[in-house]
N, C-alpha and C positions, 0 to 999 in steps of 0.2 A: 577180236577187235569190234566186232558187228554188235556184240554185248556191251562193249565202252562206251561207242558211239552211240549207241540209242541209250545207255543208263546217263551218259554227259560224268559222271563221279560212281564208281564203281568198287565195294570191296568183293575180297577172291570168293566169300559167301554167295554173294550176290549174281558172279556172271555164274556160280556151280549152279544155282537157283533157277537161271533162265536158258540154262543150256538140257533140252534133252538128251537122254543118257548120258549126263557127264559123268567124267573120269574122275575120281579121288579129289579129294582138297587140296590133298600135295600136288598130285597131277596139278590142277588148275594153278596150286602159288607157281610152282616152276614153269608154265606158260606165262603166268605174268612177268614173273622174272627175270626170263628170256625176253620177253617184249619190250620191256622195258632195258635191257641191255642193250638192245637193236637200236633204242631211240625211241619207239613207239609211243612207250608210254612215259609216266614218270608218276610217283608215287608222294601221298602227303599219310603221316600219323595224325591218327584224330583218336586217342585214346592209344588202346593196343591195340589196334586194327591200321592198314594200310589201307588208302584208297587210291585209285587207282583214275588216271584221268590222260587222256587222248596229249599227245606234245605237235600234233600237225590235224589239220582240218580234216573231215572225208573227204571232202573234195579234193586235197592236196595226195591223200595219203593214197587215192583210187586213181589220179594222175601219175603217180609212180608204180603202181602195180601195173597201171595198161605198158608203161614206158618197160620194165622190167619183161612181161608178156612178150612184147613185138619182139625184145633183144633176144628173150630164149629162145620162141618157139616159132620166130619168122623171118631170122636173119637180121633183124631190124628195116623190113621190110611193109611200110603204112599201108601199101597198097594189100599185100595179102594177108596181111593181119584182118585189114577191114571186108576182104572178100569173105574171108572163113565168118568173122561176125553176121556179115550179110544171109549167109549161104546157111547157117547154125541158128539164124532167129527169121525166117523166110516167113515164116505165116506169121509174126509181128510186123511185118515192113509192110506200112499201107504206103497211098500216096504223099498223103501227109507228112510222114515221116521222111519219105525220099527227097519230098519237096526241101524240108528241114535242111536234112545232109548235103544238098544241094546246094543250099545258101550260107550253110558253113564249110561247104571244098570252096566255093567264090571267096568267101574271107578271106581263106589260107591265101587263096593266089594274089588276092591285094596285096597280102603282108610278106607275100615273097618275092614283090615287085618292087618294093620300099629298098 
């Protein structure tokens, strides 16, 4: 997907092209395949070739992989989802950043006051 999003229109040549050691061609159609079955993606003919193009934003698509994250591997638990992030990127986290986080846990509490 990280191939689609930064090509924006994608054929299966094209992500085999910018993936190191990619697998077979087939490999790669049947990955598209499959992504596009999920929903992921959706496909246009421009000749005999398919191209391949995003059906949800990164933005959208990275908000349901965090949401899908915290259900498997934290109970659906925000707090220790964002412990383990914290505790796993520790020499990233300056003040700046905390300052950041800070002012977006105040948000949430607005909007859970509402």
């Amino acid at each position: 997907m990280d191939v689609v999003y930064a090509g924006g229109r994608v054929t299966a040549a094209q992500v085999r092209e910018r993936i190191d050691d990619a697998p077979s061609d087939s490999a790669i159609r049947t990955l598209l395949r499959l992504l596009e079955e999920k929903g992921h993606l959706r496909h246009e003919s421009e000749g005999p070739r398919y191209v391949y193009v995003p059906t949800t934003s990164r933005a959208e698509a990275g908000r349901s992989a965090v949401r899908h994250l915290v259900e498997t591997f934290f109970e659906g638990s925000v707090e220790e989802a964002m412990s383990a992030l914290l505790a796993a990127n520790s020499d990233r986290v300056d003040d700046t950043t905390l300052a950041r986080l800070a002012a977006k846990i105040a948000t949430a509490r607005k909007k859970e006051k509402k």
